[in-house]
VOMARNU-173745 format. One record per residue (C-alpha): residue in one letter; x, y, z. Coordinates in steps of 0.1 Angstrom, whole numbers, plus 5000, padded with zeros to 4 digits. Example, Ala and Ser with C-alpha at 12.3 -4.5 7.8 and 13.67 -1.06 7.14 Angstrom:
VOMARNU-173745
<node><lumpa>A</lumpa><c1>5123</c1><c2>4955</c2><c3>5078</c3></node>
<node><lumpa>S</lumpa><c1>5137</c1><c2>4989</c2><c3>5071</c3></node>
END
This chain:
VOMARNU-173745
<node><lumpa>X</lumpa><c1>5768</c1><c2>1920</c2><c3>8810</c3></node>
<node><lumpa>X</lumpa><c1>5796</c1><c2>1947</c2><c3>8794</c3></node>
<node><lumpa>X</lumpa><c1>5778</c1><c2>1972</c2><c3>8775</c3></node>
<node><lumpa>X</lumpa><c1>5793</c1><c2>1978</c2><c3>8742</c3></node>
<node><lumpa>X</lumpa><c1>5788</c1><c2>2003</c2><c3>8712</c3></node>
<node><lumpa>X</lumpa><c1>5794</c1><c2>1989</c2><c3>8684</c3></node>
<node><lumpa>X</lumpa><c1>5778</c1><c2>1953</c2><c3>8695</c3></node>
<node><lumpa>X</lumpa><c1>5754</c1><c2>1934</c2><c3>8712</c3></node>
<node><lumpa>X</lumpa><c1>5766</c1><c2>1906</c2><c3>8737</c3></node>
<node><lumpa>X</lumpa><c1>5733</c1><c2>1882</c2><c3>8748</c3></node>
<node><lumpa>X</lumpa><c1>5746</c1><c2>1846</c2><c3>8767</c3></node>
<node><lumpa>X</lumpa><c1>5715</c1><c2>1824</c2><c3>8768</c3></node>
<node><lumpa>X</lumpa><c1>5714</c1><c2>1784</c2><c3>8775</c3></node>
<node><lumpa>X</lumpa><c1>5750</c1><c2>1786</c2><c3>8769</c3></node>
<node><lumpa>X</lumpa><c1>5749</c1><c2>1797</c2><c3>8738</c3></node>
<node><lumpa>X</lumpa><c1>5766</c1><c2>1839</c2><c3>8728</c3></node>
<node><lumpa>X</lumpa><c1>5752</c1><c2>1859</c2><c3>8707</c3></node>
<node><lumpa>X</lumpa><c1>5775</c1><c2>1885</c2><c3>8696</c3></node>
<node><lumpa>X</lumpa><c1>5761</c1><c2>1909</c2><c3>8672</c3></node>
<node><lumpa>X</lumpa><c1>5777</c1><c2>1937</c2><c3>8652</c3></node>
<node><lumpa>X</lumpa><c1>5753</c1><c2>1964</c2><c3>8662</c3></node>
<node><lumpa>X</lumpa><c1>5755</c1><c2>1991</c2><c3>8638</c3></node>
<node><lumpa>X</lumpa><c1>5730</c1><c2>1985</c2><c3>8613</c3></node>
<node><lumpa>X</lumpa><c1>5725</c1><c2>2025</c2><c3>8607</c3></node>
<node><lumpa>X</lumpa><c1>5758</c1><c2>2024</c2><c3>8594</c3></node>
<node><lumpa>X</lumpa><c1>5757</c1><c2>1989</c2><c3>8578</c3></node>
<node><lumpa>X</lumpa><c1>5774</c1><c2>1974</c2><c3>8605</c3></node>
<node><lumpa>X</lumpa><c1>5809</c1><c2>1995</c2><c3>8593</c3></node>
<node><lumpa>X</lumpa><c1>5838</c1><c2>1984</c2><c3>8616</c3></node>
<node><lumpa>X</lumpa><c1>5845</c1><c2>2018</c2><c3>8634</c3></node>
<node><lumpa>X</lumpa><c1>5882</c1><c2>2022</c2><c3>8659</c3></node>
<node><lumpa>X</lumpa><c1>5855</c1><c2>2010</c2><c3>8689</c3></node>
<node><lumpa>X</lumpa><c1>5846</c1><c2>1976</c2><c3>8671</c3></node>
<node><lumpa>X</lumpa><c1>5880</c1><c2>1968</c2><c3>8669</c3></node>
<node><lumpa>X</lumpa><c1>5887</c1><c2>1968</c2><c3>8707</c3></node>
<node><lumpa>X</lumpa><c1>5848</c1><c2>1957</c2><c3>8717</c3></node>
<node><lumpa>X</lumpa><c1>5854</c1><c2>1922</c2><c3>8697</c3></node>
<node><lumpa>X</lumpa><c1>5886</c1><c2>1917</c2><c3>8713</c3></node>
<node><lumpa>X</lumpa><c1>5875</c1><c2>1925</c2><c3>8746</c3></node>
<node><lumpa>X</lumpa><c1>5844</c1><c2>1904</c2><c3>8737</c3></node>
<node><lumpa>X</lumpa><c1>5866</c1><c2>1873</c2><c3>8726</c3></node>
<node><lumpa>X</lumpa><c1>5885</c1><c2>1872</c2><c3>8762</c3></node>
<node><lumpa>X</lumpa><c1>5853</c1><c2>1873</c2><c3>8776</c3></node>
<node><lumpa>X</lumpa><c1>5840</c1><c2>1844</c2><c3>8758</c3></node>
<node><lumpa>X</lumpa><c1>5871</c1><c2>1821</c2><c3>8759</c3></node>
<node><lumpa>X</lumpa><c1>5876</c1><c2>1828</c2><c3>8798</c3></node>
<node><lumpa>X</lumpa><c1>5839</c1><c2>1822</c2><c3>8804</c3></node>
<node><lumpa>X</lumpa><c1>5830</c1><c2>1784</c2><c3>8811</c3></node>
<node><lumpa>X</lumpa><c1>5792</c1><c2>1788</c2><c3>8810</c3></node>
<node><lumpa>X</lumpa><c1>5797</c1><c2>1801</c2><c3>8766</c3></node>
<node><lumpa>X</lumpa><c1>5799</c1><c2>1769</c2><c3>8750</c3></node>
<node><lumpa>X</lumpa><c1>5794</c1><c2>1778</c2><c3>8713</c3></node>
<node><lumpa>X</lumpa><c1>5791</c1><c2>1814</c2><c3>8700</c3></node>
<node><lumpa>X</lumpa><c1>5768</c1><c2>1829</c2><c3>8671</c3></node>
<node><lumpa>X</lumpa><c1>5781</c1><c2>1861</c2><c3>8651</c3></node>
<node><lumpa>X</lumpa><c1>5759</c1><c2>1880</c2><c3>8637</c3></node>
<node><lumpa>X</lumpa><c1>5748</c1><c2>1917</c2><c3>8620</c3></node>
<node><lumpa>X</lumpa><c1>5721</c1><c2>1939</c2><c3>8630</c3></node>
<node><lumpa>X</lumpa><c1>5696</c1><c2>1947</c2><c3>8604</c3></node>
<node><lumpa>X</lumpa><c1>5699</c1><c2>1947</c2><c3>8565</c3></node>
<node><lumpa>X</lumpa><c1>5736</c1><c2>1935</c2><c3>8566</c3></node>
<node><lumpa>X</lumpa><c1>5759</c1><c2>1914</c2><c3>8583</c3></node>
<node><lumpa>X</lumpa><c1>5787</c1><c2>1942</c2><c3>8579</c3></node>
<node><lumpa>X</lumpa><c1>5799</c1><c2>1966</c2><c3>8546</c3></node>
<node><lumpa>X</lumpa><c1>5836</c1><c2>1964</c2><c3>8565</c3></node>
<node><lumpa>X</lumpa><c1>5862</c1><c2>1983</c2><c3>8577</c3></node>
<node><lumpa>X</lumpa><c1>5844</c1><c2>2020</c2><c3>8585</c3></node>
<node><lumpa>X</lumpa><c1>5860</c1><c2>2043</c2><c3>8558</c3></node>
<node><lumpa>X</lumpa><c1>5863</c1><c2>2073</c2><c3>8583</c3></node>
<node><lumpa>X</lumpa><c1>5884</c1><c2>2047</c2><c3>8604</c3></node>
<node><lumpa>X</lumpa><c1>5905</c1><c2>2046</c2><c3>8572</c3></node>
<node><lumpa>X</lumpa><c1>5906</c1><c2>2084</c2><c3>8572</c3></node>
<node><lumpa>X</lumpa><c1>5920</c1><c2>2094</c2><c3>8606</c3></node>
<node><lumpa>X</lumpa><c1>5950</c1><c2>2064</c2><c3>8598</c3></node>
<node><lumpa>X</lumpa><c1>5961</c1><c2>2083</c2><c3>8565</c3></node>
<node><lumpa>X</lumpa><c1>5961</c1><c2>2115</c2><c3>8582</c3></node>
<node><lumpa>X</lumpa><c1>5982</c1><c2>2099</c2><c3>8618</c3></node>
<node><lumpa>X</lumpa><c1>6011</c1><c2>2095</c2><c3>8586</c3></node>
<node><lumpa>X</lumpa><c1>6042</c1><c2>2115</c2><c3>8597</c3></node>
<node><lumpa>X</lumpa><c1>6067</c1><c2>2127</c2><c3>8567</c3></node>
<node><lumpa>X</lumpa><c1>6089</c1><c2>2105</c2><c3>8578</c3></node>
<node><lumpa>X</lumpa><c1>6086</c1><c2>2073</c2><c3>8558</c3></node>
<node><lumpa>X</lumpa><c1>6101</c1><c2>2053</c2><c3>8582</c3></node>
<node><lumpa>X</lumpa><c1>6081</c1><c2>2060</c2><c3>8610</c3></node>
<node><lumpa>X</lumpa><c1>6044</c1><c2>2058</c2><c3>8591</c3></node>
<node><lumpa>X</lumpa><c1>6055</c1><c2>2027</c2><c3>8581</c3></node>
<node><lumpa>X</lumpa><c1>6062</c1><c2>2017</c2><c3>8613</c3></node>
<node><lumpa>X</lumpa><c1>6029</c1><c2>2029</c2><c3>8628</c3></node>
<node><lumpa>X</lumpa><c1>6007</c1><c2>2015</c2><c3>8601</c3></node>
<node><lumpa>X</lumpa><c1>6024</c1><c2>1981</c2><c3>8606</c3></node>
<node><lumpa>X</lumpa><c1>6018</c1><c2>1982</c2><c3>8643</c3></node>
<node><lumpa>X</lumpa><c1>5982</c1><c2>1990</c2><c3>8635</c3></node>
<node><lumpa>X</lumpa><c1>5975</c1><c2>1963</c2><c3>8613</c3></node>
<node><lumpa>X</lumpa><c1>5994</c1><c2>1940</c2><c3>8633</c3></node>
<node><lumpa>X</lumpa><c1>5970</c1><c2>1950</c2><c3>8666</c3></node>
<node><lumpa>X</lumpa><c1>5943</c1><c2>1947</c2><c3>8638</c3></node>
<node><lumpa>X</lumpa><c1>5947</c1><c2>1909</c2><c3>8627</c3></node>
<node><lumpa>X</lumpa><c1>5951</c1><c2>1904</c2><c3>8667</c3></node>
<node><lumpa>X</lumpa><c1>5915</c1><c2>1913</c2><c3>8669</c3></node>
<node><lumpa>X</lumpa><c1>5905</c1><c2>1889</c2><c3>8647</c3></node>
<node><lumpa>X</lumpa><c1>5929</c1><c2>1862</c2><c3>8655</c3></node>
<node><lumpa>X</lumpa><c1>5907</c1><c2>1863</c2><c3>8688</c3></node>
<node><lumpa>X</lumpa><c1>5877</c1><c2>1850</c2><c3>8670</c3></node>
<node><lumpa>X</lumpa><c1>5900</c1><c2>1822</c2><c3>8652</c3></node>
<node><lumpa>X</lumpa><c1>5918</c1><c2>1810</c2><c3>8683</c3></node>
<node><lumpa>X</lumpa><c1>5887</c1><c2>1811</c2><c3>8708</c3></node>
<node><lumpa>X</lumpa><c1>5885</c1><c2>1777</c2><c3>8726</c3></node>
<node><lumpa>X</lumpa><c1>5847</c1><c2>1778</c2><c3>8717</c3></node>
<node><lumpa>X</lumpa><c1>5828</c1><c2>1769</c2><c3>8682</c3></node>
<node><lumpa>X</lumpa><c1>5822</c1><c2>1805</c2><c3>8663</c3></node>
<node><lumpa>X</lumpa><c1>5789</c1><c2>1803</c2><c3>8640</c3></node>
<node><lumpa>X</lumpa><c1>5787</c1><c2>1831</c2><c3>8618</c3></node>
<node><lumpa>X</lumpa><c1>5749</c1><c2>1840</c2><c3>8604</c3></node>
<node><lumpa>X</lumpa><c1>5754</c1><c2>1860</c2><c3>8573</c3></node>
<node><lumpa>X</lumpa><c1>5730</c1><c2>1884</c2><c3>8559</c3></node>
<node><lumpa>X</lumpa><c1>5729</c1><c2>1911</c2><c3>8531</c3></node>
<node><lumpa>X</lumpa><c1>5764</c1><c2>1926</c2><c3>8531</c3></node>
<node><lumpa>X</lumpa><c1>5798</c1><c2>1908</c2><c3>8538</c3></node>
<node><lumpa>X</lumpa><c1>5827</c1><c2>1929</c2><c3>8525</c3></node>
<node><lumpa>X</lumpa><c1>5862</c1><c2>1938</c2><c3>8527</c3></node>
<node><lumpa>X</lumpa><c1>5871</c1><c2>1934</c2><c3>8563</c3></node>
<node><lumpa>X</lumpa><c1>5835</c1><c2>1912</c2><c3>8570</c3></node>
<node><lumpa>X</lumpa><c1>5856</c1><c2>1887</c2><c3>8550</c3></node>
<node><lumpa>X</lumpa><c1>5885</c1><c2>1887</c2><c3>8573</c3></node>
<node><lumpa>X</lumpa><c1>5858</c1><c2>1883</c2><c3>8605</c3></node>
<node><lumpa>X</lumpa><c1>5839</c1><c2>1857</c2><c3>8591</c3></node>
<node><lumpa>X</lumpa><c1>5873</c1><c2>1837</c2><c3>8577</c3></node>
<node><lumpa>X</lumpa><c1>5882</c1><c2>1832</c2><c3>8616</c3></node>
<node><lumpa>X</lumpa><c1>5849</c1><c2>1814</c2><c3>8622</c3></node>
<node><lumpa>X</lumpa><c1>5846</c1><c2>1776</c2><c3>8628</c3></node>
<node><lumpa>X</lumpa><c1>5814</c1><c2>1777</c2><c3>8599</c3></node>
<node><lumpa>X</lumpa><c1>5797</c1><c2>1800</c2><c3>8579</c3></node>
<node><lumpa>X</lumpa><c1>5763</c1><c2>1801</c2><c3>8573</c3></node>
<node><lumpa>X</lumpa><c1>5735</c1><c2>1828</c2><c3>8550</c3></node>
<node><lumpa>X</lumpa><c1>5705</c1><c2>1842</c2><c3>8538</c3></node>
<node><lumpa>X</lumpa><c1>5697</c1><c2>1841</c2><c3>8498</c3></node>
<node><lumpa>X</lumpa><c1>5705</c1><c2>1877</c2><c3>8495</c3></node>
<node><lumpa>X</lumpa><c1>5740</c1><c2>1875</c2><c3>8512</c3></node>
<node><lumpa>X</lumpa><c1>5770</c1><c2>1895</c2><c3>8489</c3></node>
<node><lumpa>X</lumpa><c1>5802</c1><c2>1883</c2><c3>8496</c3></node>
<node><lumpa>X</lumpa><c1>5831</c1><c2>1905</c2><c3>8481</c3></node>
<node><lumpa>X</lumpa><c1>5866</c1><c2>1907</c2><c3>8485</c3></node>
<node><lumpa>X</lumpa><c1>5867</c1><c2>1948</c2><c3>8483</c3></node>
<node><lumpa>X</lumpa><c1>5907</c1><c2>1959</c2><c3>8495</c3></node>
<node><lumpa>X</lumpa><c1>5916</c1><c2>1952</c2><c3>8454</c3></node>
<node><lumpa>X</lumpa><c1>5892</c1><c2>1979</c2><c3>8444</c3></node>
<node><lumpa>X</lumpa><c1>5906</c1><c2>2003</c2><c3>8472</c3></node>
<node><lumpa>X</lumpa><c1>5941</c1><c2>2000</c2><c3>8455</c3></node>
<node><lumpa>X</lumpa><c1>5952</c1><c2>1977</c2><c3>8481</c3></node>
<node><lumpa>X</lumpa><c1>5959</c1><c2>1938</c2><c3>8491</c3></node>
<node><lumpa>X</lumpa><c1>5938</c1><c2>1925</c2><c3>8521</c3></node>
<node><lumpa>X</lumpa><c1>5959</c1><c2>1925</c2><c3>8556</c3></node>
<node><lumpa>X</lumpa><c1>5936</c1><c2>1912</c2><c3>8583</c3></node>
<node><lumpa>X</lumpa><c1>5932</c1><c2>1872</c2><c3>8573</c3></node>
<node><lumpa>X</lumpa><c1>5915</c1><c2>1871</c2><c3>8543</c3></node>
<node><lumpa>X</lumpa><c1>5946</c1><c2>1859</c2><c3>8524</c3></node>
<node><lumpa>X</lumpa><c1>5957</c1><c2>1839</c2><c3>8549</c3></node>
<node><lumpa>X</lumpa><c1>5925</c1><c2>1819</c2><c3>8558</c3></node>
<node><lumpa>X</lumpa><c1>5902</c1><c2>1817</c2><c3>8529</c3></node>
<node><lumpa>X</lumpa><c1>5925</c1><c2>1795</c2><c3>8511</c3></node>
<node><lumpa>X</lumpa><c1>5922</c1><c2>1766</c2><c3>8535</c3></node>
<node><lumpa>X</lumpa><c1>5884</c1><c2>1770</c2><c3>8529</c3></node>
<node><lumpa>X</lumpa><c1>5877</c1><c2>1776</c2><c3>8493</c3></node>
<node><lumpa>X</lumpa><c1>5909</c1><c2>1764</c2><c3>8476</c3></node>
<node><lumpa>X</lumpa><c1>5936</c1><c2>1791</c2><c3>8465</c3></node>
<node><lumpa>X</lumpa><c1>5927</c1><c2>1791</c2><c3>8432</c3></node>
<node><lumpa>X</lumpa><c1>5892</c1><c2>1807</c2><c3>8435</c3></node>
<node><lumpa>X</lumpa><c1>5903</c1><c2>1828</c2><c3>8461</c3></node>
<node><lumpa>X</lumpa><c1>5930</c1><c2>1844</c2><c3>8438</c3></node>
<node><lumpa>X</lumpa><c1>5902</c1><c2>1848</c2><c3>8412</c3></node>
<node><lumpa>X</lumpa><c1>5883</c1><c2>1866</c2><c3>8439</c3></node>
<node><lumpa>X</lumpa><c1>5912</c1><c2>1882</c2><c3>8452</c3></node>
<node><lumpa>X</lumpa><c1>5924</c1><c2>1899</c2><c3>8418</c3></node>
<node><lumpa>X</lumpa><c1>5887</c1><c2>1913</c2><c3>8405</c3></node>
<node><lumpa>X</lumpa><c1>5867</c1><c2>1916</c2><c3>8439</c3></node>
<node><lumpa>X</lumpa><c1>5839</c1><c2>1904</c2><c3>8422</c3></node>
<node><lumpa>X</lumpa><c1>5804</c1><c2>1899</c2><c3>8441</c3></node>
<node><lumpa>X</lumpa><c1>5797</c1><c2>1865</c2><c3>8452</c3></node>
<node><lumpa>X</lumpa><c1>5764</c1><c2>1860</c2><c3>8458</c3></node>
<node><lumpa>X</lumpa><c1>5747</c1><c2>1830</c2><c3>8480</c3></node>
<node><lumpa>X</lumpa><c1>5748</c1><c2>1800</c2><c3>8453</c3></node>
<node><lumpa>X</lumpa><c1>5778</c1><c2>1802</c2><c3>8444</c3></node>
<node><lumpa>X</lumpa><c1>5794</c1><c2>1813</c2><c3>8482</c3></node>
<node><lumpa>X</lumpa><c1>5778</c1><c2>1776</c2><c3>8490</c3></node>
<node><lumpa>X</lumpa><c1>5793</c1><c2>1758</c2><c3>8460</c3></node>
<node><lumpa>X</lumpa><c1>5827</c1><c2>1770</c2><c3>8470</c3></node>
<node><lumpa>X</lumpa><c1>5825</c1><c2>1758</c2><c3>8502</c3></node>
<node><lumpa>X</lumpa><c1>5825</c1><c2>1800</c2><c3>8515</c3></node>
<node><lumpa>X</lumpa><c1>5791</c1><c2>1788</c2><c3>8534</c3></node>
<node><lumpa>X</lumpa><c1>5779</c1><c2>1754</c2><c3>8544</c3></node>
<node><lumpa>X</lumpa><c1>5744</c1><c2>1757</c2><c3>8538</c3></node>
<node><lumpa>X</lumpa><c1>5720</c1><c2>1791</c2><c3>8528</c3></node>
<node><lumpa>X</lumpa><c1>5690</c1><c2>1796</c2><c3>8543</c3></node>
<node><lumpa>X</lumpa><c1>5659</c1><c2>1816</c2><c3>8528</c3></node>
<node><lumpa>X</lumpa><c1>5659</c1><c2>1848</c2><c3>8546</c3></node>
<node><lumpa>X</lumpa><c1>5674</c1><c2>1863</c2><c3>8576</c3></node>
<node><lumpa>X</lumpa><c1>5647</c1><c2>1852</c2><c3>8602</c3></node>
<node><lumpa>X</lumpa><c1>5652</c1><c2>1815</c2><c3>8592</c3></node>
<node><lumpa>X</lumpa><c1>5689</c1><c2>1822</c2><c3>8593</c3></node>
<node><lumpa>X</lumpa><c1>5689</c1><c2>1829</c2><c3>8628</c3></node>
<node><lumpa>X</lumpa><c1>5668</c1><c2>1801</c2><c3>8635</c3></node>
<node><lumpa>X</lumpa><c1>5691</c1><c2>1775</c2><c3>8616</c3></node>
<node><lumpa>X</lumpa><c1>5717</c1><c2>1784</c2><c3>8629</c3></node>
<node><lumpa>X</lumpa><c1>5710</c1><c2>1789</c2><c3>8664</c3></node>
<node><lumpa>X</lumpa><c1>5695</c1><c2>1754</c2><c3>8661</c3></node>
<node><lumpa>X</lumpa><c1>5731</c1><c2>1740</c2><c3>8651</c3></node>
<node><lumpa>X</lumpa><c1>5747</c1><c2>1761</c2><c3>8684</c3></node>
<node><lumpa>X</lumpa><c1>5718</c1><c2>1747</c2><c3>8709</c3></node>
<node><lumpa>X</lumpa><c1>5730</c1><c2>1710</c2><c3>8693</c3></node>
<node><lumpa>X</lumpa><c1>5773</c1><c2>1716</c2><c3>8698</c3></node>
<node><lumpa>X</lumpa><c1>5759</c1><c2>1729</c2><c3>8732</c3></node>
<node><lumpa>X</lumpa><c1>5749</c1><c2>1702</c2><c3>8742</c3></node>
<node><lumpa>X</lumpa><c1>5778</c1><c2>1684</c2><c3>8732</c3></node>
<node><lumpa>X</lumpa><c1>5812</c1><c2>1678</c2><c3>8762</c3></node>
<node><lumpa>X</lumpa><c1>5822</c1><c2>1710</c2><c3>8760</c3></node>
<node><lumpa>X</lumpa><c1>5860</c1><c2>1692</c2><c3>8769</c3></node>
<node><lumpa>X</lumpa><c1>5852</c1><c2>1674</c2><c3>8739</c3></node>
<node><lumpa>X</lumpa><c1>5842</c1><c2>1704</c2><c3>8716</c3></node>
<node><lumpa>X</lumpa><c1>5873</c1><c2>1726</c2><c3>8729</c3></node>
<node><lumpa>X</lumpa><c1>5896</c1><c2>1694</c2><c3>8717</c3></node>
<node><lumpa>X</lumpa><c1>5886</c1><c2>1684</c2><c3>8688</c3></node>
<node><lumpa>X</lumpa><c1>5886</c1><c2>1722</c2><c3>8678</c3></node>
<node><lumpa>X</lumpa><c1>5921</c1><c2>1725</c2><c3>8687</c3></node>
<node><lumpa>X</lumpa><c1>5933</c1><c2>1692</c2><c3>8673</c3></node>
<node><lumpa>X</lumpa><c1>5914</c1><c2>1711</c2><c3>8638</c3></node>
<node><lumpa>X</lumpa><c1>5932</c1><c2>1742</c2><c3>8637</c3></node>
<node><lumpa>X</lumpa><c1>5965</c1><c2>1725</c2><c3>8647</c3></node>
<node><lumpa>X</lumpa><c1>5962</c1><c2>1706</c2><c3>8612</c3></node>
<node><lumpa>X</lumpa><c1>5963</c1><c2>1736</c2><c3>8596</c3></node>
<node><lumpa>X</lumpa><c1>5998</c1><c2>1741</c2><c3>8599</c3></node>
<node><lumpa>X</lumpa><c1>6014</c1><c2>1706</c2><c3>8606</c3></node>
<node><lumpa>X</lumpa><c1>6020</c1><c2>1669</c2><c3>8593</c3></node>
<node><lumpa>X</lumpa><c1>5995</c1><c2>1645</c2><c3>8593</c3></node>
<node><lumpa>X</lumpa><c1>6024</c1><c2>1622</c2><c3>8620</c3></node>
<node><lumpa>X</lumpa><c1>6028</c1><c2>1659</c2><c3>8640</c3></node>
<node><lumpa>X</lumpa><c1>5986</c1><c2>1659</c2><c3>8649</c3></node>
<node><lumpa>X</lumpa><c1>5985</c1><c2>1619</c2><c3>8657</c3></node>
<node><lumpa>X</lumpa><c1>6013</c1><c2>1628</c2><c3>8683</c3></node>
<node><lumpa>X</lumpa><c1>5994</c1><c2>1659</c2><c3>8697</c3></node>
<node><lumpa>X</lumpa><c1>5961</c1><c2>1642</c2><c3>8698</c3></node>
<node><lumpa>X</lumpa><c1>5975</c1><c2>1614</c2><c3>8717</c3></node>
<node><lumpa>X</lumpa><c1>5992</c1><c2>1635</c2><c3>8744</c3></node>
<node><lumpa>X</lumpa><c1>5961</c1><c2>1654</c2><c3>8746</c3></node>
<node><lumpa>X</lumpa><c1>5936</c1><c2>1627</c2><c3>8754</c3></node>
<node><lumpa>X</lumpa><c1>5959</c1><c2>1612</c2><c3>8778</c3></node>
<node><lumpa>X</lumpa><c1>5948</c1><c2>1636</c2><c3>8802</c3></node>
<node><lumpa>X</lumpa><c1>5912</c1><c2>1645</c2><c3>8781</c3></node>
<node><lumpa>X</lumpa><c1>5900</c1><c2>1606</c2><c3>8784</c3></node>
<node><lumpa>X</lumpa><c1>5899</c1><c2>1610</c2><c3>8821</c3></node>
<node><lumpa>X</lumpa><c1>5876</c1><c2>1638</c2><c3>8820</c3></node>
<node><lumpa>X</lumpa><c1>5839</c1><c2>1632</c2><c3>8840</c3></node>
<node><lumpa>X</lumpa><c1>5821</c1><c2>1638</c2><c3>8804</c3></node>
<node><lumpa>X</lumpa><c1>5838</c1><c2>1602</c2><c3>8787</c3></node>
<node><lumpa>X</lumpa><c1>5822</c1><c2>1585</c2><c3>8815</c3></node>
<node><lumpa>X</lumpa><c1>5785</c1><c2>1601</c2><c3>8810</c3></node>
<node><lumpa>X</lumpa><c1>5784</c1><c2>1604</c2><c3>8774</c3></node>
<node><lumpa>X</lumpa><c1>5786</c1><c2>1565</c2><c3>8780</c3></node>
<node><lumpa>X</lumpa><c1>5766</c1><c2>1563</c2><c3>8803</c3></node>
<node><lumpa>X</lumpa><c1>5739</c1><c2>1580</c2><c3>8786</c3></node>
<node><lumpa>X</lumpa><c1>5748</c1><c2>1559</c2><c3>8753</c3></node>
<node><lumpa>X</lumpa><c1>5741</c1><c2>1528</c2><c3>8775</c3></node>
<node><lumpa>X</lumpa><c1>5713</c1><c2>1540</c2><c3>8788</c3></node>
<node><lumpa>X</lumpa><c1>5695</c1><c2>1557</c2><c3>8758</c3></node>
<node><lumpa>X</lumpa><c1>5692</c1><c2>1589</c2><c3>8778</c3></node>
<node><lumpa>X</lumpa><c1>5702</c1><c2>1626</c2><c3>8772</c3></node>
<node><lumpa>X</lumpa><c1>5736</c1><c2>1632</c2><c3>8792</c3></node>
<node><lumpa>X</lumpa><c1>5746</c1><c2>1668</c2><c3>8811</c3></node>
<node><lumpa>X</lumpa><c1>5775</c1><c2>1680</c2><c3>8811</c3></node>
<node><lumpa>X</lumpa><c1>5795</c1><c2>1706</c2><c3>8831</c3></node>
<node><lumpa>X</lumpa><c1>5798</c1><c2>1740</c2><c3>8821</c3></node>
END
């Protein structure tokens, strides 16, 4: 297994667990997290035997965001030249949003385990994810407002097909804290556990269960889900059809009846 700075990658019984490992500095996104968690992402989607992934933080927090020194060395790569400096901060933010459009378009189920912290560009991470899940002292915030800036990574884009574009605006406009009652009410998390330990557990309980699952199955009904986002209800129908044509001859629709029949447990390939 790849070493990495600014993570942790584990793959047991199928399951990844890719931590943001930086806890000393509360999990900040630095320039080497940015390429890790797309080199990370390849990994995973190219790698049959990761069936479902958990994302997690190190320590206290799940992550304070983007690393503010990262921030730093941007402003001062600006030229004089307007022009250009807009043309390299576009190209940074663009390879940016890549990193995190990773996470979003992996063919595997992304679990994100949420403690303490989630800010600015922790939004943007865990707005890719297939769920969200946290602790009872998780902060959610939408920070970029306060830093005299509108957020560029996802957060815009993503969170409204999760918590409904009017609360997001409200969010949006004051970066106000959310805390872990009311990130479940809005549908930001399904479901909070009592502390970070039991977290972990929960969570990890729900990847070992989608592991299980055909992971033909899990990668298609993924990809039907995210193809909704941005297409008719008649444009989906036609794409699911032409995608089980081939998918309903797969091994796994002739075990997981099997096993049905036979009231057992069925295996499936990696």
């Amino acid at each position: 297994m790849t070493e990495y700075s600014a993570f942790k990658v584990e793959l047991t019984h199928n399951i990844a667990h890719v931590q943001i490992n930086r806890p000393e500095k509360l999990n900040a996104m630095n320039a080497a997290f940015w390429d890790e968690l797309l080199a990370i992402f390849h990994w995973i989607d190219n790698t049959d035997a990761v069936r479902v992934v958990v994302l997690s933080g190190a320590g206290k927090h799940f992550s304070a965001g983007i690393d503010l020194m990262l921030l730093a060395s941007l402003a001062s790569e600006l030229e004089k030249d307007v022009a250009r400096s807009a043309r390299s901060l576009r190209r940074t933010v663009l390879r940016l949003q890549a990193c995190i459009t990773a996470v979003d378009k992996c063919r595997k189920p992304v679990l994100a385990a949420i403690q303490g912290y989630c800010i600015g560009g922790a939004i943007d991470l865990v707005s890719a994810c297939d769920m969200r899940y946290c602790s009872n002292d998780a902060q959610f915030s939408i920070k970029e407002i306060d830093m005299g800036m509108a957020a560029d990574i996802g957060t815009l884009q993503r969170l409204p097909r999760i918590i409904g574009d009017g609360i997001l605006r409200e969010l949006a406009y004051t970066g106000r804290t959310v805390h872990a009652p009311e990130a479940q009410a809005i549908g930001l998390v399904n479901r909070v556990f009592e502390d970070h330990a039991v977290l972990l557990d929960g969570v990890f309980a729900i990847a070992a269960e989608i592991a299980t699952k055909s992971p033909i199955a899990v990668a298609g009904t993924k990809e039907m889900l995210g193809y909704m986002r941005d297409h008719r209800i008649e444009d989906g129908l036609e794409y699911i059809a032409t995608w089980n044509a081939a998918m309903l001859q797969s091994d796994d629709v002739r075990i997981a009846m099997a096993a049905h029949l036979s009231k057992h447990k069925p295996e499936f390939a990696d």
